[in-house]
C-alpha positions as CSV (number, residue, x, y, z in Angstrom):
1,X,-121.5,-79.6,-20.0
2,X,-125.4,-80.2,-19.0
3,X,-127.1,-83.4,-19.9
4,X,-129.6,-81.8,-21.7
5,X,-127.3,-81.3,-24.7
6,X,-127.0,-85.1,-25.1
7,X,-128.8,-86.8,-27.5
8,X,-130.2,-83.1,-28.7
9,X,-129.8,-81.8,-32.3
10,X,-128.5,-78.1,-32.5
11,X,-129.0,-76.4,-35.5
12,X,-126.3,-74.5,-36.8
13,X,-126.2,-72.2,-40.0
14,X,-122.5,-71.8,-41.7
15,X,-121.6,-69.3,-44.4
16,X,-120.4,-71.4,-47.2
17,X,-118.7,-68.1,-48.8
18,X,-117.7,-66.4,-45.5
19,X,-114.8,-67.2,-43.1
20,X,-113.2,-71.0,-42.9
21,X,-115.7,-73.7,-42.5
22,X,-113.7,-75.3,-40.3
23,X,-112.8,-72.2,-38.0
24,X,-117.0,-71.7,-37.8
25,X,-117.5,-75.0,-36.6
26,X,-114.8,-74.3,-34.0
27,X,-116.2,-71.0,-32.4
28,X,-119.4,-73.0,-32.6
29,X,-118.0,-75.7,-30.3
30,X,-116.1,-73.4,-28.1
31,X,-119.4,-71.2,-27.3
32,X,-121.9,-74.8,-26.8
33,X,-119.0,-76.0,-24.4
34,X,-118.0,-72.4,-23.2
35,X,-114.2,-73.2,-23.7
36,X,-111.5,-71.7,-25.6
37,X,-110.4,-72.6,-28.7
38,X,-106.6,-74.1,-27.2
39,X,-108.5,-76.4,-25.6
40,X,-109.8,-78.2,-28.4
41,X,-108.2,-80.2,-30.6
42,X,-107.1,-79.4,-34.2
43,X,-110.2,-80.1,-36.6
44,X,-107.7,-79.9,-39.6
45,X,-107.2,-84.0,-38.2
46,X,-110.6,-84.5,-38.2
47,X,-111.6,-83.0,-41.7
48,X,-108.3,-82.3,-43.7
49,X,-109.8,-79.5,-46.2
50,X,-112.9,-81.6,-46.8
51,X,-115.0,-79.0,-45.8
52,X,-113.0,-76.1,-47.8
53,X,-114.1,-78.9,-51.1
54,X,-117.7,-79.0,-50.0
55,X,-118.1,-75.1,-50.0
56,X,-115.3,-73.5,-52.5
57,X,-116.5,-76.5,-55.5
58,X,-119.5,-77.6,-54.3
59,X,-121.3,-80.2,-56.5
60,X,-124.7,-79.6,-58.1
61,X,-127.4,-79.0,-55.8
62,X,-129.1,-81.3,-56.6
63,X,-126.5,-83.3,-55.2
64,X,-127.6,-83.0,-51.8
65,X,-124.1,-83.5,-50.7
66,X,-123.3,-83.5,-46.6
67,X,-120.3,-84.3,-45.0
68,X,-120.6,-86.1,-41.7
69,X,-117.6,-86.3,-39.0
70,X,-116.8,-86.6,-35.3
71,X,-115.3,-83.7,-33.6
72,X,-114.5,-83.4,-29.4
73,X,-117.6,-85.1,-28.5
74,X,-119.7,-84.3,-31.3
75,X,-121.4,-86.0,-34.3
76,X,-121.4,-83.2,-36.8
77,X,-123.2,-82.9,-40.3
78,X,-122.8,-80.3,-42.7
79,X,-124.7,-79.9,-45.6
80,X,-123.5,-78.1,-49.1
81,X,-125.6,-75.0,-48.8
82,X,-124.0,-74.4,-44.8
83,X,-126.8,-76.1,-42.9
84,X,-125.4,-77.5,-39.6
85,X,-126.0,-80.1,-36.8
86,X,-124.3,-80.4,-33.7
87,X,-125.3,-83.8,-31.5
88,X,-123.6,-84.5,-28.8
89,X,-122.3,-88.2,-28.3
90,X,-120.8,-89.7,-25.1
């Protein structure tokens, strides 16, 4: 991984009503760190079917509601309507 990813915000976009949030997050951080998916950990320890609430009952927009977690090297925040950042942390 290049230095120039630390400290650097990468926009993701997540389809709250398409494939499990927390297997698109994973293919996310497999293709920014070019490795396969068995050699990350599981992010089921990490999020536990938070992510599955935020999307399948989401509250009221006007909520704003995010969910916010650490993830093999990565601060990620994830926002009700599938808006996505990646930062990578030391």
């Amino acid at each position: 991984m290049t230095d120039q990813l630390e400290n650097e915000i990468i926009h993701r976009e997540l389809d709250p009503g398409g494939n499990n949030p927390a297997i698109q997050i994973v293919e996310t951080i497999m293709r920014l760190e070019e490795v396969d998916s068995t050699e990350l950990p599981t992010i089921y320890d990490c999020v536990d079917g938070m992510l599955d609430e935020l999307f399948s009952n989401p509250p009221s927009p006007s909520a704003q509601m995010e969910l916010q977690f650490s993830y093999h090297s990565y601060r990620i925040t994830i926002e009700q309507n599938g808006n996505a950042r990646f930062v990578k942390i030391k």
